[in-house]
N, C-alpha and C positions, 0 to 999 in steps of 0.2 A: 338499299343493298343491291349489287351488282349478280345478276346469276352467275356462277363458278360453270365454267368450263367443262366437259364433256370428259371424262377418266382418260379416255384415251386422246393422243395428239394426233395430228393429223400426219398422214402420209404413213401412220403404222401398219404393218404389215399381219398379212393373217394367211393362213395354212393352207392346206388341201391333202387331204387323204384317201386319192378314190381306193375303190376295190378291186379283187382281179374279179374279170380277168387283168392281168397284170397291166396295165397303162403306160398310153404310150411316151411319157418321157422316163427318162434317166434317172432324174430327181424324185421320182415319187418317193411318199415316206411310206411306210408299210399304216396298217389305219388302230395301229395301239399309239398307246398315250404319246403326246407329244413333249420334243425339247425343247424349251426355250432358248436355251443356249443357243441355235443354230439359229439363224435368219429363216424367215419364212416364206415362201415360194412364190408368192404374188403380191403386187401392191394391193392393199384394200384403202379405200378413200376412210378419211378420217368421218371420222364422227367430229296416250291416245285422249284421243277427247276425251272427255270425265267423262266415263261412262256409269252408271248406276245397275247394280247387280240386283238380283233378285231377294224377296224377304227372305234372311235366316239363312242363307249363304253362308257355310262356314269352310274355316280356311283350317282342312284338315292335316294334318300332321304327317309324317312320312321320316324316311329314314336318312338318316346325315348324309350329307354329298361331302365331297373332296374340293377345298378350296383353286379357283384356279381352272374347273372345268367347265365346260359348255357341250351342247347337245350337236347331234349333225345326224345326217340324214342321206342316205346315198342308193341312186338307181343303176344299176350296170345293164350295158343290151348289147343286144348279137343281132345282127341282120342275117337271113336268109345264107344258106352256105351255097357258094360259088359266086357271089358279090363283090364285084371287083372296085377298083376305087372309084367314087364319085364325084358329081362336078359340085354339085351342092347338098346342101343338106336341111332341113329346116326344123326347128324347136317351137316347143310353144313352152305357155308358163303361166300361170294365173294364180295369183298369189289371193288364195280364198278368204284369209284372215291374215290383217296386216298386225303386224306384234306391235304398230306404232313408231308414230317420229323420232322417238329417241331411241330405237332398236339400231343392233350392227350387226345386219345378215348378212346374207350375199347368199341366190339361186343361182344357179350357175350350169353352164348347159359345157360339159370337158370333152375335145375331141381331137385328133390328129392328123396326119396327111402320112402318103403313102412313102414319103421319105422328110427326111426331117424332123424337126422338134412339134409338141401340140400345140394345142390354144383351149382358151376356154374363153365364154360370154356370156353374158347373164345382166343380173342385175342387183343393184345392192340400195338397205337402208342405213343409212351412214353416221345416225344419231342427232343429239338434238343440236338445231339450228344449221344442220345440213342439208343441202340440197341433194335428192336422190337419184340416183346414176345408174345408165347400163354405159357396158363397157366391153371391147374386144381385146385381151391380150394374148402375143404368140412368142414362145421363150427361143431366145438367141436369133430375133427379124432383127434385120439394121436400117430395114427401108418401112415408112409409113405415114398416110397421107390422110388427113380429115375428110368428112365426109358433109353431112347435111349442117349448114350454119350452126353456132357455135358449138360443134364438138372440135375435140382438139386430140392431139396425139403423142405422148412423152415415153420416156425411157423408162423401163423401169430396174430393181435389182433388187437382190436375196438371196434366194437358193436360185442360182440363173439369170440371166440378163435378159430383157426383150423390150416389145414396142406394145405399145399398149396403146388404142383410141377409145373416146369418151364422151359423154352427153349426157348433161346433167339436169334431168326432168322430174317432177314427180311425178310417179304414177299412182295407180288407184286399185284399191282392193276390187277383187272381182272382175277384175278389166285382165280378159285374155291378151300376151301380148304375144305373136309369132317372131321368130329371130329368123332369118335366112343368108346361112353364110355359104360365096359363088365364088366359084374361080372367073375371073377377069381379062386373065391372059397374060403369059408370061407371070404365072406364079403370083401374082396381086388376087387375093383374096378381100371380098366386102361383106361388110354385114351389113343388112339391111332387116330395122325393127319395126313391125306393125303392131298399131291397137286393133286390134279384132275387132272391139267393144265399141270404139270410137271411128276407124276408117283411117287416122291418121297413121304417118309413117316416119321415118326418119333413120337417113344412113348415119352408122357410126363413124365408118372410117372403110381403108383399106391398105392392108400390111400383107410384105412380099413374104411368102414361104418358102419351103425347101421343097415344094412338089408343085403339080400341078393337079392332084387331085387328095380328095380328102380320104381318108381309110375307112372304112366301113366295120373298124377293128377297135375295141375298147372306149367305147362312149361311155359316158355318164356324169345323170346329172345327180346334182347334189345341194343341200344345205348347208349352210354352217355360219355358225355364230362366231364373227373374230372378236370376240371382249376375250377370247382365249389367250390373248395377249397381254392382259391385264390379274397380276398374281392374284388379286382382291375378286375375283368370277367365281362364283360359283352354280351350280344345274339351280338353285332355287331362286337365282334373283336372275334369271333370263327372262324374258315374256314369249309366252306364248306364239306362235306363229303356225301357219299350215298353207300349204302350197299344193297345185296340183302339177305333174310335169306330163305332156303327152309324149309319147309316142316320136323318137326321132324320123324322118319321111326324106329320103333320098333323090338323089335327081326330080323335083318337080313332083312325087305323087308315084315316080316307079316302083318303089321300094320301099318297105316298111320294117324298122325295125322292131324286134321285140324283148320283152324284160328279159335277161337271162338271169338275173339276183339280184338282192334288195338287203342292205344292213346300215345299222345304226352304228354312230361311233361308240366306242370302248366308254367313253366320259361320258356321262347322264345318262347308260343306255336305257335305263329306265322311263325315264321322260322321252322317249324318242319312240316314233313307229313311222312304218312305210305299209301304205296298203296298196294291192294293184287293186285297180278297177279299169272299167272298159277304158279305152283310150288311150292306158299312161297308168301313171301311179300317184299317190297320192302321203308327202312328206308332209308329219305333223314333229313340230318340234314342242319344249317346253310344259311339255302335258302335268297340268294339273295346276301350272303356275297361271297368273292372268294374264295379262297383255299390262305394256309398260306406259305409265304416263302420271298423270295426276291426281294426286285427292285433293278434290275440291271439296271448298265449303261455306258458312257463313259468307254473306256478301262477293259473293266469288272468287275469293281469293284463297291459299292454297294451301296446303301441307309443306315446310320449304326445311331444309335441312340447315340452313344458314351457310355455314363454308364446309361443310361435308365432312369434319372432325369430327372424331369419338369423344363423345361429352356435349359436343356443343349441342345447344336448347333447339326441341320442334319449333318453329314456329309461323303463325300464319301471316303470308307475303301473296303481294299480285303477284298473277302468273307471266314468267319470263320466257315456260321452255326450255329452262336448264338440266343440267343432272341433278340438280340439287333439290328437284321436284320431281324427278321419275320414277315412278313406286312401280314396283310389281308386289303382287301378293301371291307370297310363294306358296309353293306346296305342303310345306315346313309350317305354316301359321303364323308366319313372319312376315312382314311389309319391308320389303329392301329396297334402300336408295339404292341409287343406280354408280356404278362406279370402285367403290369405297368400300364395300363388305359392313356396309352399317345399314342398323335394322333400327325400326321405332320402338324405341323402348323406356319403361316406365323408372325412371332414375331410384338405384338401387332397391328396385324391388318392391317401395312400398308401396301399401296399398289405402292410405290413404284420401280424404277428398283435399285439392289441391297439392297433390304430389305431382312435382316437376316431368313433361315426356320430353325426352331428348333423345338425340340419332346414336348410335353404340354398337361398338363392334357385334356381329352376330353373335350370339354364343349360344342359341337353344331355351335358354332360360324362360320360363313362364312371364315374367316380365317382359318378353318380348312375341308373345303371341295376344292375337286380334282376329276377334270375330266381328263377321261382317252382317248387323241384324237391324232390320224393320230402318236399314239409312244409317244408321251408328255404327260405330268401332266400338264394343266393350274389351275387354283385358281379362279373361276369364280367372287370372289369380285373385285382383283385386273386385271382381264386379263391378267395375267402374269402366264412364265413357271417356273417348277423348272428345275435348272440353274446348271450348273456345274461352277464356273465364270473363264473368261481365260482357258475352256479346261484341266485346270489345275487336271492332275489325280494323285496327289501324292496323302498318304495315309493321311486324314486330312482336307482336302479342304473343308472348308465350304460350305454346300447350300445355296443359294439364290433364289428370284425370281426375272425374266428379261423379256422383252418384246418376244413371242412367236417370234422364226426365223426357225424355224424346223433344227439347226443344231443340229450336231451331240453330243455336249453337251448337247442337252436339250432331247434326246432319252432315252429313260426309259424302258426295260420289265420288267412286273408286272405280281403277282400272278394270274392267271388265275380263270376267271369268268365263273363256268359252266353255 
């Protein structure tokens, strides 16, 4: 079987909804629900280890979410009053808990110049079988130049047209990365990103502006999950994530900005918090869901959805890395494929030993909740495990559920629940 492709296609677009104070481009959308109808305001690039939870984990229950939404996270700051425009500016970012390879985030550090359009830079996870990327784009540049070996720099469009540069790296949880964006001269702005963690470095690029200095006037950084793009989203089948942002730092060390406000988006606000702490603040997304990736088992091979249909049979596959293997275990008590708006679920409800599991539209149903105990998935309707039957690890094997034995067929690791 061939892994099925990632829900989203590549080169789809996703959002931005800072806060006020009001920001500085034209296009901002206000930070209530969003339209699809309209093109969305920046390019985002297209799109965890099996990790094993603790005994008797259970995947508690919570209240319906709206199909279609995802979580976000948002810092606004104000620099000292009588700050005039700056030559540079510098970000950090350390993404403390990565939601995993098949996640589509983007941290993002939004800022302006004292005449002209913004920019924003950051970094993004891009999903499964993507390479991970920071990126500088600035709305309405016509001019822009690569930076450190293979990054590269294209046009982009939406709500607005601009230049965007790019470098497509992975990075690593825990690993502080510093952004520092310079004026150049004659209005060419660089960014230049450091690992804190590791000493290395790497220029993005550098795109001409409409100024020669940066505003010191509606910063902010932010989170946000672009599957928002994808009607089939919802707050319970995102993963997890938490990130820290510090403190924006002006010219070199002269100038320090400070929080002025802190809000979650309209969509999931529930699953979303902002804490300050010393330095910066601190965006957790996804709260209560796990982080996204695979349930592994027997023989190491995986939980796979087949081609990601409602109806089509669980069943256990080596692992590819697809979407058709990335589970979160929602808040809900539900295990969602990624993608698709389908949940593991016990084929019409019975309960059974050798009753069919197969992947099925979400619906709530008991049938479709999964606790997580002593390494098993039981199904609290039927009291029954998910099942490997006969031990049987060829690539294909249908799921079932069987009476709980704690063998080694019925062993499960699952995404992990911060």
């Amino acid at each position: 079987m061939t892994a099925l492709p990632p829900a989203r296609t590549p080169g789809q677009l996703s959002s931005l909804r800072p806060l006020p104070p009001r920001p500085l481009s034209r296009r901002s959308r206000s930070h209530g629900p969003r339209s699809r109808s309209r093109g969305p305001r920046f390019l985002a690039l297209a799109s965890a280890a099996a990790l094993s939870l603790s005994v008797a984990t259970v995947l508690t229950g919570a209240g319906g979410a709206a199909a279609s939404d995802t979580p976000g996270t948002y810092t606004n700051y104000g620099f000292p009053a009588g700050t005039g425009g700056l030559n540079s500016v510098t970000f950090r970012t350390t993404v403390t808990k990565d939601a995993g390879p098949a996640s589509n985030i983007f941290w993002s550090h939004q800022f302006g110049f004292t005449a002209g359009s913004g920019a924003y830079t950051g970094m993004q996870s891009n999903g499964p079988g993507q390479t991970r990327t920071f990126l500088f784009s600035l709305w309405d540049a016509t001019e822009a130049k690569p930076g450190t070996s293979g990054s590269y720099c294209v046009d982009f469009g939406g709500e607005g047209v601009g230049k965007s540069c790019r470098l497509k790296t992975d990075w690593k949880e825990g690993h502080t990365f510093r952004t520092r964006v310079a004026h150049e001269g004659d209005r060419w702005f660089g960014v230049t990103v450091t690992n804190e963690t590791t000493g290395a470095s790497f220029k993005l690029g550098s795109i001409r502006a409409g100024s020669t200095q940066i505003s010191p006037n509606g910063m902010v950084d932010w989170a946000e999950y672009f599957e928002w793009n994808n009607p089939k989203a919802s707050c319970n089948d995102q993963p997890y994530s938490q990130a820290k942002f510090g403190l924006p730092v002006g010219n070199d060390g002269a100038v320090t900005a400070q929080v002025s406000g802190t809000s979650t988006s309209s969509t999931c606000s529930s699953y979303s918090r902002v804490e300050q702490v010393s330095g910066g603040t601190v965006q957790t997304n996804a709260l209560g869901n796990s982080l996204r990736g695979p349930i592994t088992g027997l023989g190491g091979k995986v939980v796979d959805g087949s081609r990601n249909v409602s109806g089509d049979p669980a069943i256990l596959y080596g692992p590819t890395g697809g979407a058709n293997q990335a589970w979160v275990l929602g808040k809900d008590g539900a295990a969602h494929l990624m993608g698709q708006g389908l949940c593991l679920d016990v084929q019409g409800g019975g309960t059974a030993n050798g009753t069919p599991v197969i992947v099925y539209t979400c619906g709530g149903g008991a049938n479709q909740q999964w606790r997580y105990e002593n390494g098993a998935l039981r199904n609290p309707a039927s009291n029954r495990c998910l099942d490997v039957p006969g031990g049987d690890t060829a690539n294909g094997t249908r799921l079932v559920i069987w009476d709980c034995t704690g063998g080694a067929n019925q062993k499960w690791s699952v995404p992990a629940r911060p």
